[in-house]
N, CA, C and O atoms as a GROMACS GRO file, in nm:
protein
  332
    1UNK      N    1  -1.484   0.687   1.089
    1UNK     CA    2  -1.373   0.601   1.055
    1UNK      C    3  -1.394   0.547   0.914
    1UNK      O    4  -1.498   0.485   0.889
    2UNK      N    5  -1.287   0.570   0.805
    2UNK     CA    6  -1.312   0.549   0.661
    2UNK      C    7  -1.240   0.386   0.669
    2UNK      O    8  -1.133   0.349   0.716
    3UNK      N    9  -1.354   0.311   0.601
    3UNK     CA   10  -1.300   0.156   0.584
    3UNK      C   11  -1.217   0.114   0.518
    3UNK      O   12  -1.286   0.075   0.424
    4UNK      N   13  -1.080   0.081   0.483
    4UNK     CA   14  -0.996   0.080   0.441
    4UNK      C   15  -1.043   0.012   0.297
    4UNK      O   16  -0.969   0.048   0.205
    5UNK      N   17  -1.114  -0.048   0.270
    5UNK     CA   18  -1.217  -0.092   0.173
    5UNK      C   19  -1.284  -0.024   0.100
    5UNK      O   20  -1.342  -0.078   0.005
    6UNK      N   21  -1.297   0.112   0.124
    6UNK     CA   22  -1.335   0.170  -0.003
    6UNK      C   23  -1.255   0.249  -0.019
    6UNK      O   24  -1.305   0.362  -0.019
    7UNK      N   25  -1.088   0.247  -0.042
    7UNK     CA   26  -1.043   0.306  -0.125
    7UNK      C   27  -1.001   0.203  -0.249
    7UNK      O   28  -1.050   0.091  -0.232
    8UNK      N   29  -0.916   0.217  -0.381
    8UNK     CA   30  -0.892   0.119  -0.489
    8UNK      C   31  -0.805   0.060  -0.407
    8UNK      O   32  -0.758   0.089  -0.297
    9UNK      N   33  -0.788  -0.087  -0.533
    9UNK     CA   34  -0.685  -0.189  -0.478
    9UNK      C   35  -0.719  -0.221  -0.357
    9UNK      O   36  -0.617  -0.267  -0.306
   10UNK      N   37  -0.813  -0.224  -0.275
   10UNK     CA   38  -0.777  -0.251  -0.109
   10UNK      C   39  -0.947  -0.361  -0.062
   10UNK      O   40  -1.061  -0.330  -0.025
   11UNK      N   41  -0.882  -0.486  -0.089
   11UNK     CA   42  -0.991  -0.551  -0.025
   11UNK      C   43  -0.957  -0.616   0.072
   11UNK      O   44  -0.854  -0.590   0.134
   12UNK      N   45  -1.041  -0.720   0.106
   12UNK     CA   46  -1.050  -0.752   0.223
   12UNK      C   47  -0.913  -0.816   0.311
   12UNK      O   48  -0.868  -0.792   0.423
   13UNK      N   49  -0.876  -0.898   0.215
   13UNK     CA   50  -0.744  -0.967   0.299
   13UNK      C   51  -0.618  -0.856   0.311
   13UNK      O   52  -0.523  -0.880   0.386
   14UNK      N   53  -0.628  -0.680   0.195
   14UNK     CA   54  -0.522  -0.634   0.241
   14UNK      C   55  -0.586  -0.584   0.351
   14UNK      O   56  -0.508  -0.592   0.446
   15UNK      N   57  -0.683  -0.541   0.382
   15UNK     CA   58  -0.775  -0.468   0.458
   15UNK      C   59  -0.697  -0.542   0.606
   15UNK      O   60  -0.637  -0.469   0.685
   16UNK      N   61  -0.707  -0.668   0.623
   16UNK     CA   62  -0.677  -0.762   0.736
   16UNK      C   63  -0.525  -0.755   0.787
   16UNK      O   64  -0.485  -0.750   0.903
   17UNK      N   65  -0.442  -0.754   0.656
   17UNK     CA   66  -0.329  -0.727   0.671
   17UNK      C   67  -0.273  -0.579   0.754
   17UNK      O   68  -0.210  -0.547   0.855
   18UNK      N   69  -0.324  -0.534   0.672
   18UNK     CA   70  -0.291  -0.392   0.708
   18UNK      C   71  -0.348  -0.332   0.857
   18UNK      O   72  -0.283  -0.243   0.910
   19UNK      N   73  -0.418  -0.361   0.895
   19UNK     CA   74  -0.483  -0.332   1.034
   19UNK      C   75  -0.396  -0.469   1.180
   19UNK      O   76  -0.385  -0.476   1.303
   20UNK      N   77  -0.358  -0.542   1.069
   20UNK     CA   78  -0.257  -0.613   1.147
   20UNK      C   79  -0.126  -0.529   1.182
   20UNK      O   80  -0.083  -0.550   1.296
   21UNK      N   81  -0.075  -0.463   1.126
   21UNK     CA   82   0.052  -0.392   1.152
   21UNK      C   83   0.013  -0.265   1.169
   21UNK      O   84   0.092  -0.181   1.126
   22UNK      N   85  -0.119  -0.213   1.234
   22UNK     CA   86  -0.188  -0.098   1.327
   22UNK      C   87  -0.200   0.028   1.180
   22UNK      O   88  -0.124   0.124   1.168
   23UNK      N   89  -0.290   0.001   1.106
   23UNK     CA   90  -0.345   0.081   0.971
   23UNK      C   91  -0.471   0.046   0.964
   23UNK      O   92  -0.515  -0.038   0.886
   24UNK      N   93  -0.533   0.106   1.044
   24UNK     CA   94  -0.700   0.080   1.050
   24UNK      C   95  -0.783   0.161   0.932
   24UNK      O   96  -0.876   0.104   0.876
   25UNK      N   97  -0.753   0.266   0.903
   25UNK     CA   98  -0.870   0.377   0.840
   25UNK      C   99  -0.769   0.449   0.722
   25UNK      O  100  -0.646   0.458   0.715
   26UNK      N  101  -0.879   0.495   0.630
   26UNK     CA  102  -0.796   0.558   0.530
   26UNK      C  103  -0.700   0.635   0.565
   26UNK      O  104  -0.581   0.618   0.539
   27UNK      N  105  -0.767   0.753   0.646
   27UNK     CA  106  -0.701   0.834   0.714
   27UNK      C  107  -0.562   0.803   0.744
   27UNK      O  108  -0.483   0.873   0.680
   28UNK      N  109  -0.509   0.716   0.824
   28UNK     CA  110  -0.448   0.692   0.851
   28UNK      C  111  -0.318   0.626   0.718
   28UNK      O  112  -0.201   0.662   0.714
   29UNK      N  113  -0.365   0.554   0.650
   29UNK     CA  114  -0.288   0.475   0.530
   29UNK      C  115  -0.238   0.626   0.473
   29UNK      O  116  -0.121   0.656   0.452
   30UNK      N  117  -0.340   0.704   0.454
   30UNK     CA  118  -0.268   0.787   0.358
   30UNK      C  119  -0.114   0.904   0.422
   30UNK      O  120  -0.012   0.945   0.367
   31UNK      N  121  -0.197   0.926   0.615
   31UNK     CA  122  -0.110   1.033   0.651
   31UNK      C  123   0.042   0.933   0.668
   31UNK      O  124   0.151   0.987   0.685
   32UNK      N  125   0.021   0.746   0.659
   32UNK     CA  126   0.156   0.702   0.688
   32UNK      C  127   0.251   0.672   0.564
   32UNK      O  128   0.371   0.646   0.559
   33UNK      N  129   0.165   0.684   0.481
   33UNK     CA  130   0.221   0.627   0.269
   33UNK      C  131   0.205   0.499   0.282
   33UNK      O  132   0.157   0.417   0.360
   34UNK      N  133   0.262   0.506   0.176
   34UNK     CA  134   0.270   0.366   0.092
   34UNK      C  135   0.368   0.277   0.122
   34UNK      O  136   0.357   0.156   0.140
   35UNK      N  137   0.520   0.385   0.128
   35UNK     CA  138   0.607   0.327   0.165
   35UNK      C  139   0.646   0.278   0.302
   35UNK      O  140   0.709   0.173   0.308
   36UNK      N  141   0.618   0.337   0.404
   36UNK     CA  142   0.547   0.316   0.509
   36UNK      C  143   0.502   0.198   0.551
   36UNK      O  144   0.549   0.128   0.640
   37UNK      N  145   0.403   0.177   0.480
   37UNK     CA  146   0.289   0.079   0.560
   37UNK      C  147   0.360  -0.065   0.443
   37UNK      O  148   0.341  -0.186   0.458
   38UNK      N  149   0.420  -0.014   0.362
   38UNK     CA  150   0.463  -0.173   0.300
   38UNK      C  151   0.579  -0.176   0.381
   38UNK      O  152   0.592  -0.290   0.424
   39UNK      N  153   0.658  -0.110   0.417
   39UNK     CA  154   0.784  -0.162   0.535
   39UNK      C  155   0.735  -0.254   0.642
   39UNK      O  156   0.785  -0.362   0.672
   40UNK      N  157   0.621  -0.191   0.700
   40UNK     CA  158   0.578  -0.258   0.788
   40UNK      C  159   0.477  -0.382   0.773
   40UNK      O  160   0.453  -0.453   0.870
   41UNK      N  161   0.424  -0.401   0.660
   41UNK     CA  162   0.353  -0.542   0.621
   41UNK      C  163   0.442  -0.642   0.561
   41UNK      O  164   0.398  -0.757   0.549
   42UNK      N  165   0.601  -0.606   0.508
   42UNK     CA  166   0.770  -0.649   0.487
   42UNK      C  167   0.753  -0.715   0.550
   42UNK      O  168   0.703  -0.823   0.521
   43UNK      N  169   0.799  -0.664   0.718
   43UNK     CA  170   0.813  -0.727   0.852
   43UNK      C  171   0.692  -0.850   0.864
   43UNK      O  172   0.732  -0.964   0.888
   44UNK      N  173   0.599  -0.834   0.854
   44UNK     CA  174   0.522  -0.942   0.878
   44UNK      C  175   0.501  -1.053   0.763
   44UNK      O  176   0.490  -1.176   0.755
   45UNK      N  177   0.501  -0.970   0.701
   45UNK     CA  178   0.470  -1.068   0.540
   45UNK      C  179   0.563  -1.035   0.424
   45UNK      O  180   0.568  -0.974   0.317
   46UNK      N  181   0.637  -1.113   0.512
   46UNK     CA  182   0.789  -1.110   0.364
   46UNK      C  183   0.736  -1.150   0.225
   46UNK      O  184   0.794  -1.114   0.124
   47UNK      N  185   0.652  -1.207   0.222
   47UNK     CA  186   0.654  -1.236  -0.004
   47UNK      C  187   0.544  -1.135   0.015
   47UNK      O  188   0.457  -1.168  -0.064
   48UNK      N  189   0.514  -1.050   0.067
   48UNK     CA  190   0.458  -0.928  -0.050
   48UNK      C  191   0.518  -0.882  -0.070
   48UNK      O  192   0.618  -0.850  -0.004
   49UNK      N  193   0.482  -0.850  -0.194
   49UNK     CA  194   0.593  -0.808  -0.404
   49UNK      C  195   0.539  -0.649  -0.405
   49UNK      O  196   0.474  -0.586  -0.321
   50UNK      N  197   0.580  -0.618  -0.504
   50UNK     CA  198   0.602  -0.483  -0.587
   50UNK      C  199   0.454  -0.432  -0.592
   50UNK      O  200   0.411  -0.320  -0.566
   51UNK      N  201   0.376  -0.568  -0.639
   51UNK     CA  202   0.241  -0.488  -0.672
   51UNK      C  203   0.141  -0.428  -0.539
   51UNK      O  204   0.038  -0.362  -0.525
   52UNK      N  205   0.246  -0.500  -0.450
   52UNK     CA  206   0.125  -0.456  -0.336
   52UNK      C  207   0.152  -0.326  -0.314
   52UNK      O  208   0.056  -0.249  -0.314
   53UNK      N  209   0.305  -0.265  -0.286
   53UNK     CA  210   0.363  -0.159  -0.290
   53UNK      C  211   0.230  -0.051  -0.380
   53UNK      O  212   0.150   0.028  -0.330
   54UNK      N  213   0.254  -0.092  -0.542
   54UNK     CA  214   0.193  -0.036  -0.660
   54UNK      C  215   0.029  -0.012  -0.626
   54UNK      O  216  -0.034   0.080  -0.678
   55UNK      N  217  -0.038  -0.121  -0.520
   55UNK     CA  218  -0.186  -0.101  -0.483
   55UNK      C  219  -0.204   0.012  -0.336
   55UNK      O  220  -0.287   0.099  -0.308
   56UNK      N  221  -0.093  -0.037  -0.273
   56UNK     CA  222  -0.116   0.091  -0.176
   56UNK      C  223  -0.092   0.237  -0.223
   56UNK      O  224  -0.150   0.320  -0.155
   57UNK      N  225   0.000   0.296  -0.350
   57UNK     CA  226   0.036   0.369  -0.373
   57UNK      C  227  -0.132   0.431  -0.450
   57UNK      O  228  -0.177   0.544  -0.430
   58UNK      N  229  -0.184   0.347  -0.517
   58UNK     CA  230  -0.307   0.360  -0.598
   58UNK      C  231  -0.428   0.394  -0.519
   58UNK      O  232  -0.525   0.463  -0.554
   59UNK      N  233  -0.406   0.332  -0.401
   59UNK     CA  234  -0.519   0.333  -0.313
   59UNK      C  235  -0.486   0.499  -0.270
   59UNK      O  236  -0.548   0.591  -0.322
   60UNK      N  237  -0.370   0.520  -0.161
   60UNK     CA  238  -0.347   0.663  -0.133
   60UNK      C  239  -0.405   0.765  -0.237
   60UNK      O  240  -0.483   0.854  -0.203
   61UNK      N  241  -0.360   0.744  -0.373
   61UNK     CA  242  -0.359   0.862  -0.491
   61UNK      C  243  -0.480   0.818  -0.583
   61UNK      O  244  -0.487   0.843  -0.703
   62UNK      N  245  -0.583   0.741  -0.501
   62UNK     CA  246  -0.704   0.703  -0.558
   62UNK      C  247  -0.649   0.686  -0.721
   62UNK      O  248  -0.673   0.767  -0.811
   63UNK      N  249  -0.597   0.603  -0.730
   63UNK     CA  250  -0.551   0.538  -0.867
   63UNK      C  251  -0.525   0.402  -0.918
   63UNK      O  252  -0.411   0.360  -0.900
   64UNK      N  253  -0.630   0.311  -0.991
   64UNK     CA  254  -0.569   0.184  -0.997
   64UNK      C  255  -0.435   0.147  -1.038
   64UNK      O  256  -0.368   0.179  -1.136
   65UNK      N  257  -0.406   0.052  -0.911
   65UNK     CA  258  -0.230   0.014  -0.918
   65UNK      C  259  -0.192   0.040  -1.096
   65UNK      O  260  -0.110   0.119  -1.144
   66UNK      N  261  -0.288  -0.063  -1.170
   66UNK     CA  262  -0.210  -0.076  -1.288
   66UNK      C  263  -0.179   0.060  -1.392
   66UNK      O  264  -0.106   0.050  -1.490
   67UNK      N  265  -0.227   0.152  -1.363
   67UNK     CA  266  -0.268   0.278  -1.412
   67UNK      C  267  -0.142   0.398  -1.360
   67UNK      O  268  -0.115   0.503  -1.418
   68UNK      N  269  -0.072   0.338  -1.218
   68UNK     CA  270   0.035   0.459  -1.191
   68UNK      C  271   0.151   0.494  -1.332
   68UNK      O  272   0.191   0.417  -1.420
   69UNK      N  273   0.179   0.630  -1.309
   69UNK     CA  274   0.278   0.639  -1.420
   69UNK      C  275   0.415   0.568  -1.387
   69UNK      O  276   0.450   0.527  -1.276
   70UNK      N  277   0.486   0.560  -1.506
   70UNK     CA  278   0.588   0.483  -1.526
   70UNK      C  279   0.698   0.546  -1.409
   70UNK      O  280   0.761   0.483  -1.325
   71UNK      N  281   0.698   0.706  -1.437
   71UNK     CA  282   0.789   0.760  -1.290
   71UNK      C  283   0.781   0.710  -1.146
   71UNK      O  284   0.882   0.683  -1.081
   72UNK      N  285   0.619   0.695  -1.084
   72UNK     CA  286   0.614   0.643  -0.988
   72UNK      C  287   0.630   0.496  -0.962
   72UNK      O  288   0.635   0.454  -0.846
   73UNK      N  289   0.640   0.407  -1.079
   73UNK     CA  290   0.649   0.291  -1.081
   73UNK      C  291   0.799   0.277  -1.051
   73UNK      O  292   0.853   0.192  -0.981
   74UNK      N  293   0.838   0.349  -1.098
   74UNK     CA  294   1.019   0.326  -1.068
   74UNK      C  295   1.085   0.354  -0.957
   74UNK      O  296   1.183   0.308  -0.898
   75UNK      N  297   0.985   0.470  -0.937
   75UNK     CA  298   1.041   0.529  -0.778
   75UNK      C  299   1.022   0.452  -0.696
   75UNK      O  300   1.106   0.442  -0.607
   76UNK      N  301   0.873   0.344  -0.693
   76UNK     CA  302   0.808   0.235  -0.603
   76UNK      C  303   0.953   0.105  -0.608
   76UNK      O  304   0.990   0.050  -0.504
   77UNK      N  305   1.003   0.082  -0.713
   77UNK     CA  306   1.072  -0.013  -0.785
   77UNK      C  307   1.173  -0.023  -0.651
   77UNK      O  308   1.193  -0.106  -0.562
   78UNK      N  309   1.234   0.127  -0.695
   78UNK     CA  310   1.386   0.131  -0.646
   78UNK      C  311   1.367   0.158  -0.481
   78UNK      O  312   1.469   0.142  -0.415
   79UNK      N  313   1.236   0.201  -0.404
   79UNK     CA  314   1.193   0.158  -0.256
   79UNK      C  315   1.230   0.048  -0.220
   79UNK      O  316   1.322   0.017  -0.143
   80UNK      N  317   1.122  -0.044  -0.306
   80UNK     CA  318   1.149  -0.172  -0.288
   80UNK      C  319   1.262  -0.243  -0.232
   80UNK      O  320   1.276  -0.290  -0.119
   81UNK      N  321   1.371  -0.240  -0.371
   81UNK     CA  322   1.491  -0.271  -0.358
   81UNK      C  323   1.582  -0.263  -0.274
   81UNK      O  324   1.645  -0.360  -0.231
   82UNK      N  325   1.602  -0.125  -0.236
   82UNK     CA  326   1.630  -0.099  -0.102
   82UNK      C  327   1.600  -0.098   0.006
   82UNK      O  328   1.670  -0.054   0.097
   83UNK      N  329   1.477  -0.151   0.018
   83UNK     CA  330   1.437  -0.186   0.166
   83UNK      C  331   1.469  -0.290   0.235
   83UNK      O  332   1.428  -0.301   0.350
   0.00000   0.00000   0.00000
């Protein structure tokens, strides 16, 4: 079982979060996305913002959030928005 903790962006309190709305292991974060698992941390935790979106996406594609390209930033953007 991979600790959701050693991928980027992902410490402890998202770690807590995320296993709250049944996302235990990397494995798992990555086969559900990004978009995914922020719908479902939405539902529980309405003020998480964009960047968390931007850290799960980083974490999946082993990439620090701040580092995604501008395309995926927009694509994350306009998820958002419409969710």
């Amino acid at each position: 079982m991979s600790d959701l903790t050693s991928l980027k962006n992902i410490g402890a309190e998202m770690q807590r979060k995320l296993n709250s709305v049944e996302i235990f292991t990397a494995k798992e974060l990555k086969e559900i996305g990004s978009k995914e698992a922020f719908a479902r941390l939405k539902l529980s935790y309405p003020k998480v913002c964009l960047v968390h979106l931007y850290s799960l996406e980083g974490a999946i594609s082993d990439t620090e959030y701040n580092h995604l390209s501008e395309s995926t930033k927009q694509e994350l953007k306009d998820f958002k928005e419409n969710l």
